[in-house]
Residue, then its C-alpha position, 0 to 999 in steps of 0.5 A: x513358583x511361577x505365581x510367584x516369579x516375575x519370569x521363569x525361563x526353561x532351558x537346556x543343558x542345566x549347567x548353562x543355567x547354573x553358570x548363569x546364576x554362577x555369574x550373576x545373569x540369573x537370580x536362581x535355579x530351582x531344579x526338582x528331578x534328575x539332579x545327579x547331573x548337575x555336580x558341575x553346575x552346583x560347584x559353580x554357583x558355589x564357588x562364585x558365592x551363591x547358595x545351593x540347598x535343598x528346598x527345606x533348607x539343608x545343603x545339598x546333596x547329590x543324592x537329594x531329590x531337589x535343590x534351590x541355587x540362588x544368590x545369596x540376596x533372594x535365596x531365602x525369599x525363594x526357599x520360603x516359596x517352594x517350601x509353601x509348595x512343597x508342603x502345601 
């Protein structure tokens, strides 16, 4: 994903990521471990719009492994990238 993002920011908690997606600040969160945590964050950036799925593109779930939340303008793009490098 970093060779293909323009800027990757890191930082805790999660759910401040995710609100921040929620509110339009952040284009996406991809989150690949320890994603159980995370129910509160997820439910935001839905209930704002956006889209939250795994990264083949199924909704998600909280036992999955991944996910991708994003807005709904480059939540394709994104997906399309870490699908490239969760096969390749």
């Amino acid at each position: 994903m970093t060779n293909s993002a323009l800027y990757v920011r890191v930082s805790v908690p999660v759910t401040h990521q995710l609100a921040q997606v929620a509110a339009g600040r952040m284009d996406l969160h991809w989150q690949f471990d320890n994603v159980r945590s995370h129910a509160a964050g997820v439910l935001l950036v839905q209930e704002a719009g956006g889209i939250v799925t795994d990264i083949e593109g199924k909704p998600w779930e909280l036992a999955g492994e991944s996910y991708l939340a994003a807005a709904p303008g480059v939540h394709g793009a994104a997906l399309e990238v870490l699908s490239a490098w969760a096969v390749g």
